[in-house]
C-alpha positions in Angstrom: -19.2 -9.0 31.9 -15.9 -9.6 33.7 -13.9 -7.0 34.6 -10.2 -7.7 35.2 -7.7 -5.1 37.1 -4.3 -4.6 36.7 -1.0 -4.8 39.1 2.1 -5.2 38.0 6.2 -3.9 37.8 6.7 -1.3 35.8 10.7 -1.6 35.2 10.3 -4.7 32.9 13.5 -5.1 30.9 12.8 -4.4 26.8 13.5 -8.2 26.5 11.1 -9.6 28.7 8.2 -6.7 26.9 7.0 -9.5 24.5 6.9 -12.2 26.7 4.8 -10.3 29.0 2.5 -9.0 26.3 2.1 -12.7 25.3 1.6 -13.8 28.3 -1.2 -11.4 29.1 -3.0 -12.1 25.9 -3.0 -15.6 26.8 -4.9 -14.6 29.9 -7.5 -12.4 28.8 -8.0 -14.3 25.8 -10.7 -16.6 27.5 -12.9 -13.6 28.6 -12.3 -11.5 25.1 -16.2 -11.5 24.5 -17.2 -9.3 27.4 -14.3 -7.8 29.3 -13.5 -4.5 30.8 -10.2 -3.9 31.9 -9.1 -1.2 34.4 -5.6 0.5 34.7 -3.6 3.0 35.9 -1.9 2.8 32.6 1.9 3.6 34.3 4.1 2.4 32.1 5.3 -0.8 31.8 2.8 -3.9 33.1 -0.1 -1.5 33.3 -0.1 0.0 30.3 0.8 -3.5 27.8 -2.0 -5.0 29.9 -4.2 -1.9 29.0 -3.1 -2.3 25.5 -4.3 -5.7 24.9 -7.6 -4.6 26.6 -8.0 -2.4 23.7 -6.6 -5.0 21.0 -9.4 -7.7 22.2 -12.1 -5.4 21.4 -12.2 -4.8 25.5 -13.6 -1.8 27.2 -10.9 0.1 29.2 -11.0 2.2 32.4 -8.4 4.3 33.5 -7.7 5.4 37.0 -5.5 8.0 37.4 -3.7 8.5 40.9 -4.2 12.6 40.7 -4.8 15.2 38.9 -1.0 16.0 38.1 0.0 12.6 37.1 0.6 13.4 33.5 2.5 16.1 34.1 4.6 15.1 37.1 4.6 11.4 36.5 4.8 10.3 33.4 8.1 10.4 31.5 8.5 11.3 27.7 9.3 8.0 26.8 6.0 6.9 27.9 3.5 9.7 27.3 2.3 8.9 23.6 1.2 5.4 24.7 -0.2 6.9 28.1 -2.6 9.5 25.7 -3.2 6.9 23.3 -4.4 5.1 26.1 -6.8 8.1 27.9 -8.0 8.4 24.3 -8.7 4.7 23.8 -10.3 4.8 27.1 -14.1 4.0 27.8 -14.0 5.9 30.9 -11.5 7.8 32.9 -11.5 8.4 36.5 -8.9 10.6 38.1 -8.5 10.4 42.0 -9.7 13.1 44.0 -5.7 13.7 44.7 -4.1 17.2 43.1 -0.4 15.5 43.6 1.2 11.8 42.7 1.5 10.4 45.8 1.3 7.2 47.8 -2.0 8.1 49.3 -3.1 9.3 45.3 -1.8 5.3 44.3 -3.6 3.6 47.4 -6.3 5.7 46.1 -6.5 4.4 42.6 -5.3 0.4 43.8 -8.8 0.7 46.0 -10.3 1.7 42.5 -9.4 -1.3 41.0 -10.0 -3.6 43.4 -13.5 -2.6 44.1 -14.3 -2.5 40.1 -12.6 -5.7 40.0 -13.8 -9.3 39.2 -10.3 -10.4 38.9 -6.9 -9.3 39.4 -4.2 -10.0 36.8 -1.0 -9.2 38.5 2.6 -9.5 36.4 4.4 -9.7 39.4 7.7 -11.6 40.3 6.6 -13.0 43.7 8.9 -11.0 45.5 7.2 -9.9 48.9 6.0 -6.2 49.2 9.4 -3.8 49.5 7.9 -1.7 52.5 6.9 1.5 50.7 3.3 0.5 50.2 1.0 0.7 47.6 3.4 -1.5 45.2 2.5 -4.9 43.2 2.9 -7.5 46.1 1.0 -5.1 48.3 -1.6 -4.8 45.5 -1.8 -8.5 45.4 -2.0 -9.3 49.5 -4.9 -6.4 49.2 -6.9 -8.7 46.2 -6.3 -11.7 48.1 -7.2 -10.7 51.7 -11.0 -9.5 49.5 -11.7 -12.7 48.2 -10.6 -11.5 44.9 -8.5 -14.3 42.2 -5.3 -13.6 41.7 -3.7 -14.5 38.2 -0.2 -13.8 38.1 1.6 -13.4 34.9 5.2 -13.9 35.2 6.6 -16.0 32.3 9.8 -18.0 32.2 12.7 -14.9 30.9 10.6 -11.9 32.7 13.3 -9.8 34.4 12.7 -6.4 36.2 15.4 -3.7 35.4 18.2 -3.5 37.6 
């Protein structure tokens, strides 16, 4: 079984949502037959990688920064996907954290990195802004563990401004 972990930006611009979903698929595609993905299904990267977990046949786990998360975190926009996604889930592991904060996202980065075989990161290569616990950080974390590194940033991707 491989299990692949997901990092990525999640202000992607609607335009560049397909090409990232393509993108993705084209990168689990190869380990379709046994593959578990974990997410913190935020919306955005996370939660289109999460999706195509589920569309492969793929067993999902969800890590979940803290207990308030859903509440405080998530925005309208994004909460049917984000239950669809608990629901679809194979397992779901909420940090020991009862507020969304950076030590709740280290928290649930560390998750994925130790469950995972493989990090897929949709990242632009930009270098880590200083706040911590973001997608380059994510990545330098992966890295400095020995863990591969696939980065999914295909030609037209653009973050939000």
């Amino acid at each position: 079984m491989t299990t692949l972990a997901v990092t990525g930006h999640m202000d992607l611009t609607l335009e560049s949502v397909p090409l990232v979903r393509a993108a993705l698929r084209e990168v689990l595609e190869p380990f379709r037959e046994d593959l578990t993905g974990v997410s913190c299904i935020a919306a955005g990267s996370d939660s289109l990688f999460a999706e195509e977990i589920v569309a492969l046949g793929g067993r999902l786990v969800v890590a979940i920064p803290s207990r308030d998360y859903r509440a405080a975190k998530v925005k309208p926009d994004h909460a049917a996907v984000f239950d669809r996604l608990v629901e679809a889930a194979a397992e779901v592991l909420v940090m020991p954290h009862e507020t969304a904060n950076r030590q709740a996202y280290e928290s649930a980065n560390a998750v994925l990195l130790e469950r995972a075989d493989r990090l897929v990161a949709v990242w632009n290569g930009q270098p880590p802004s200083g706040k911590g616990g973001g997608t380059a950080d994510v990545v330098t974390e992966a890295r400095a563990a020995g863990i591969p590194v696939d980065v999914v940033w295909p030609d037209g991707a653009v973050r939000r401004a």
